[in-house]
C-alpha positions in Angstrom: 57.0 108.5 63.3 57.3 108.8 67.4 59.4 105.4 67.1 61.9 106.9 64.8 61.9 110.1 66.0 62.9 107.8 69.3 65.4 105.8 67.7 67.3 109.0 66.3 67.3 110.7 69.6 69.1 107.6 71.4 71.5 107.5 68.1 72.5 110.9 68.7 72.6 111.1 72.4 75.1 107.5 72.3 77.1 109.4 69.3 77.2 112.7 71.7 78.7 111.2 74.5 80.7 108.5 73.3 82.3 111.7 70.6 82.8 113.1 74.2 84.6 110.7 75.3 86.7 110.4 72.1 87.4 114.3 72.7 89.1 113.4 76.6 91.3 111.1 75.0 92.3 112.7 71.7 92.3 116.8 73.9 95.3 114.9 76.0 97.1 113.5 73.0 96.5 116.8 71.1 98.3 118.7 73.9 101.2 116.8 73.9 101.6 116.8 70.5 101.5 120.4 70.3 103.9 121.2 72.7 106.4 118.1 72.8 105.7 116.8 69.0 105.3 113.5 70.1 102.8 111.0 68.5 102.7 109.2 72.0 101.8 105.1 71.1 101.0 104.8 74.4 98.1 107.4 74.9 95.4 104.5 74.8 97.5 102.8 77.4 97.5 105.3 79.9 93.1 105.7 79.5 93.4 101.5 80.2 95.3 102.0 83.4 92.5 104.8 83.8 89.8 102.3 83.7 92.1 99.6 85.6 93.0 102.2 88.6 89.5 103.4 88.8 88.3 99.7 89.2 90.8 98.3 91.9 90.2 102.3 93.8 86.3 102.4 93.5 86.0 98.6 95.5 88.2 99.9 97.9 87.5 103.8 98.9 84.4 104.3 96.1 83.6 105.6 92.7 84.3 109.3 93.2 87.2 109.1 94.8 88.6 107.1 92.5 87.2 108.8 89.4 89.9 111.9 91.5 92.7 109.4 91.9 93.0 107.1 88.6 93.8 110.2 86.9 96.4 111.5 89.3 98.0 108.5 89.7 98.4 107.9 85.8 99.8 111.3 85.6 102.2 110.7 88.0 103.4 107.9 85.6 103.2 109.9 82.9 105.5 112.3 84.8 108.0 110.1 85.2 107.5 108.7 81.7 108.7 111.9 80.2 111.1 113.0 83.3 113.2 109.5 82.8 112.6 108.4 79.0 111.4 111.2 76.7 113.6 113.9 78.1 116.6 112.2 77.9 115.7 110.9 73.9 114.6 114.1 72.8 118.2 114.9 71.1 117.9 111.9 69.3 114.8 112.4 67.4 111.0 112.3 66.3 111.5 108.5 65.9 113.2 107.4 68.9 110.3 109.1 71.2 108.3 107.4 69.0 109.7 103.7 69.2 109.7 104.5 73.4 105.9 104.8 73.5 106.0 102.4 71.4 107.6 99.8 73.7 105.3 101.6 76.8 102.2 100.4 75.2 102.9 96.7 74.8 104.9 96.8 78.6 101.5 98.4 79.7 99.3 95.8 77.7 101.8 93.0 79.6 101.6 94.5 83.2 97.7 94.4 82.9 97.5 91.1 82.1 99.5 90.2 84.9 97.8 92.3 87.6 94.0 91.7 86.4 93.9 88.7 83.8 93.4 88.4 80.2 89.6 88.6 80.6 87.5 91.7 81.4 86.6 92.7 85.2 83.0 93.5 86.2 83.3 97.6 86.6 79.8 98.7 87.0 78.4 102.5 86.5 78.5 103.9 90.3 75.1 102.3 92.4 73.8 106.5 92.7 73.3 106.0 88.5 72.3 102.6 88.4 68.8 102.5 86.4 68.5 105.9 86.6 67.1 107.2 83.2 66.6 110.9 82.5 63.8 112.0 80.1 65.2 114.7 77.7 62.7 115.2 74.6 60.7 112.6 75.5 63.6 110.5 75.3 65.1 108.0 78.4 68.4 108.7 78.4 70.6 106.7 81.1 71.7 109.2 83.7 75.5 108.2 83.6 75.6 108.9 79.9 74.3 112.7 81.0 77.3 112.5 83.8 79.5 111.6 80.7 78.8 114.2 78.7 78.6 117.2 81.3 82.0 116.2 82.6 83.7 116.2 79.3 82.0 119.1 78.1 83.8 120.5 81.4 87.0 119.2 80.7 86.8 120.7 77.2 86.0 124.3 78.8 89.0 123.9 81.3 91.4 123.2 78.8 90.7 125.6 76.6 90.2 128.3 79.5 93.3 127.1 81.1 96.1 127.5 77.5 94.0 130.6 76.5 93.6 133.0 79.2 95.4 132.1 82.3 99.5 133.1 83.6 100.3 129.0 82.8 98.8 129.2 79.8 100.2 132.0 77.6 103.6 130.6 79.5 103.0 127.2 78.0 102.0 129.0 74.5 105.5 130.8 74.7 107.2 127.6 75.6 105.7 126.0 72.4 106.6 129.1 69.8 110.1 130.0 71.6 111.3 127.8 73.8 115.0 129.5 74.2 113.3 132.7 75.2 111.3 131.5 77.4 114.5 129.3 79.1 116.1 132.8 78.6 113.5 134.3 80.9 113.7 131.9 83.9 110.9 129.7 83.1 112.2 125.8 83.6 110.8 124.4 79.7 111.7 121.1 80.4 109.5 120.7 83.5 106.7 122.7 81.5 107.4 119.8 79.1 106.6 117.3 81.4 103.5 118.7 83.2 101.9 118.9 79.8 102.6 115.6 79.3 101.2 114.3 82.8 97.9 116.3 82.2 97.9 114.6 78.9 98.1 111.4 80.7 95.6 112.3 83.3 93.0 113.2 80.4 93.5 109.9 79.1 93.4 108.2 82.3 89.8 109.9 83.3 88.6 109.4 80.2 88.9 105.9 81.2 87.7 105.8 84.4 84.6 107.8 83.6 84.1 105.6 80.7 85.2 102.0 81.3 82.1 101.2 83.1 80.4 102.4 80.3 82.7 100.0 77.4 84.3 97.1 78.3 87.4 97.6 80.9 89.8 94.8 79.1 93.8 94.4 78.4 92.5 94.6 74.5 90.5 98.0 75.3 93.4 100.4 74.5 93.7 98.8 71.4 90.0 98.8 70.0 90.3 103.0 71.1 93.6 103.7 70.5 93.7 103.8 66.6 90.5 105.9 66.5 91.9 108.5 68.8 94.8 108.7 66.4 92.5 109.0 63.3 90.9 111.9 65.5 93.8 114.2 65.5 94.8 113.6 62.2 91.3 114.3 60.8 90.7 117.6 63.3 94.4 118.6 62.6 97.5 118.0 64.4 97.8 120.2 67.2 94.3 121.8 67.1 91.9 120.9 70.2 89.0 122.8 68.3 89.8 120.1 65.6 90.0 117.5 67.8 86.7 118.2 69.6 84.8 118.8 66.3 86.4 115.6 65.0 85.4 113.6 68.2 81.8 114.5 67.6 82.0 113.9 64.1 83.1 110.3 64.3 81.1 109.9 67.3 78.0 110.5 65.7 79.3 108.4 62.1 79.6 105.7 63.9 76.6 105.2 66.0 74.5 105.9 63.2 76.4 103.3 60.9 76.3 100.5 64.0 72.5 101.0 64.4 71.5 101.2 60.4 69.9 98.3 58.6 70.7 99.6 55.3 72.2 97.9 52.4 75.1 99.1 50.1 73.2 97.3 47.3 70.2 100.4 47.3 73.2 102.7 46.7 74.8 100.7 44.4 75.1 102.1 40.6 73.5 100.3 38.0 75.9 99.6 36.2 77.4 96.8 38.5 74.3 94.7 37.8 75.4 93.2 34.6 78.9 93.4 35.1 79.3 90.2 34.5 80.1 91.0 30.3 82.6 93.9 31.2 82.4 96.5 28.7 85.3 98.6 29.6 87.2 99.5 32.7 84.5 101.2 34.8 82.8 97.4 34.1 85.4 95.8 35.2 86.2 97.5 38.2 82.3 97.1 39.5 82.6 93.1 38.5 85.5 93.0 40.9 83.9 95.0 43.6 80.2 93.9 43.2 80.2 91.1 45.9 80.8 94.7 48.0 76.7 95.4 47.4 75.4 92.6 49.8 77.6 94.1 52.9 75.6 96.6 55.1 76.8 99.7 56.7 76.3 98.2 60.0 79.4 95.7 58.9 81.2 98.4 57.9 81.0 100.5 61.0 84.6 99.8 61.9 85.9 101.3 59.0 83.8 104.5 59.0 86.6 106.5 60.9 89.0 105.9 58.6 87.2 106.2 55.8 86.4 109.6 57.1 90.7 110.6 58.2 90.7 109.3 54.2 88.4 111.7 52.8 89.2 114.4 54.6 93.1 114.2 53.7 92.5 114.0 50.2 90.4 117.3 50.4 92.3 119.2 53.3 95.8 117.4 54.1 96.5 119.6 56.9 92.8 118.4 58.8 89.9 120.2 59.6 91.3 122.9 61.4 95.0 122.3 61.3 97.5 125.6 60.1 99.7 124.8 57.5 103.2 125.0 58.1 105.4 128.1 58.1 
């Protein structure tokens, strides 16, 4: 009982903070959604140059520092991003923006490669949290994963704080409901437009440095996260960071469990498919064709669990979790 009480603990805690992590990528994409209406291709891009700045900076000046400068730097590229591409395809349409982040991604995927290799690089957990466990419920939890999880948790509070109840915030909230107004009233939209999107970037850039040491820092790592992040602001809602954060979590946890269970599909499998062999109607027919299904085990189908998930939720609430439907 102490083992699997054990075992849960460390599922949850690795679901926890790796949902966490999930939430600094997805909050960023979120917020540029919501205020530009871009689906930006190239988010997952900008959290591998995250992980790639943060490893060149840290053997140079140190982890901290360049857990501070990765970000800033990638948001400084983000910037200019927006400043020379996006603003100047915006009057051409959803799908031109679209097919420019598009591009971004596989330049950024090319560039890596070039600069650091095709392999992975060796980017350690800072030397302060090396072997450092914590004990929380009887439970040794690595230290870094705590560091994870406080500073996303953070960067959750200071977004919301920041769009909800400061000056810049209610600015930005005007910006996204009335744009012409708030052009009318002196505010400069397009340059609101383009800070959103280099704090977008800069979220997605920390979210790698605090977490490549953690996963593997690779040029095929914004792949493996980028379609996930995607599948988590479509199943919290586009737009909503409540719904991405919830969603992060969500997934977060689905997928740890499913990596570490040893069950079979075969225990849930209807009886019915046993003997399916002499089909006796449709609903036969359809188990004979899906029974070799019963020997996989959820652990092999871990991958798919998030978008199995974005599945189910659509076909009960298109809009996501916490998305508003149109007016």
């Amino acid at each position: 009982m102490h083992l699997l009480s054990a075992t849960a603990g460390l599922v949850l805690v690795n679901g926890v903070s790796y949902g966490l992590l999930l939430f600094m990528l997805s909050g960023g994409l979120t917020l540029i959604f919501s205020m530009l209406g871009v689906l930006n291709f190239a988010h997952a891009s900008f959290y591998m140059l995250g992980a790639y700045f943060a490893y060149t900076l840290s053997a140079a000046v140190g982890f901290w520092p360049a857990l501070v400068a990765a970000p800033l730097i990638v948001g400084v590229i983000g910037a200019a991003f927006e400043r020379g591409v996006l603003r100047r395809l915006r009057t051409r349409g959803v799908l031109a923006e679209l097919l420019a982040t598009f591009g971004l991604a596989y330049i950024v995927v090319e560039l890596v490669q070039l600069a650091w290799g095709r392999g992975p690089v060796d980017y350690g957990v800072p030397v302060a949290f090396e072997g450092m466990l914590v004990h929380v419920a009887g439970i040794a939890v690595p230290a870094y994963r705590l560091f994870l999880m406080g500073l996303a948790c953070a960067i959750a509070l200071l977004v919301w704080v920041a769009f909800r109840a400061t000056r810049a915030g209610l600015i930005l909230q005007a910006a996204l409901s009335q744009p012409a107004m708030t052009q009318a009233l002196g505010y400069d939209v397009p340059a609101l437009y383009t800070g959103v999107f280099a704090c977008g970037a800069a979220l997605a850039a920390l979210a790698g440095a605090a977490g490549g040491n953690v996963l593997v820092t690779e040029p095929g790592m914004a792949a493996t996260v980028g379609s996930v992040v995607f599948v988590v602001v479509v199943v919290g809602g586009l737009g909503s960071l409540g719904g991405a954060f919830v969603a992060s979590l969500l997934i977060g946890l689905l997928q740890t469990w499913a990596v570490t269970s040893d069950a079979s599909l075969a225990q849930w499998w209807p009886q019915s498919a046993a003997g399916a062999g002499n089909a006796r109607g449709t609903l036969d027919a359809f188990w004979a064709a899906v029974a070799p299904m019963s020997h996989l085990t959820v652990a092999q189908l871990a991958p798919a669990v998030p978008y199995l998930l974005m599945v189910a939720v659509l076909l009960w609430r298109p809009r996501g979790l916490f998305g508003v439907r149109e007016g």
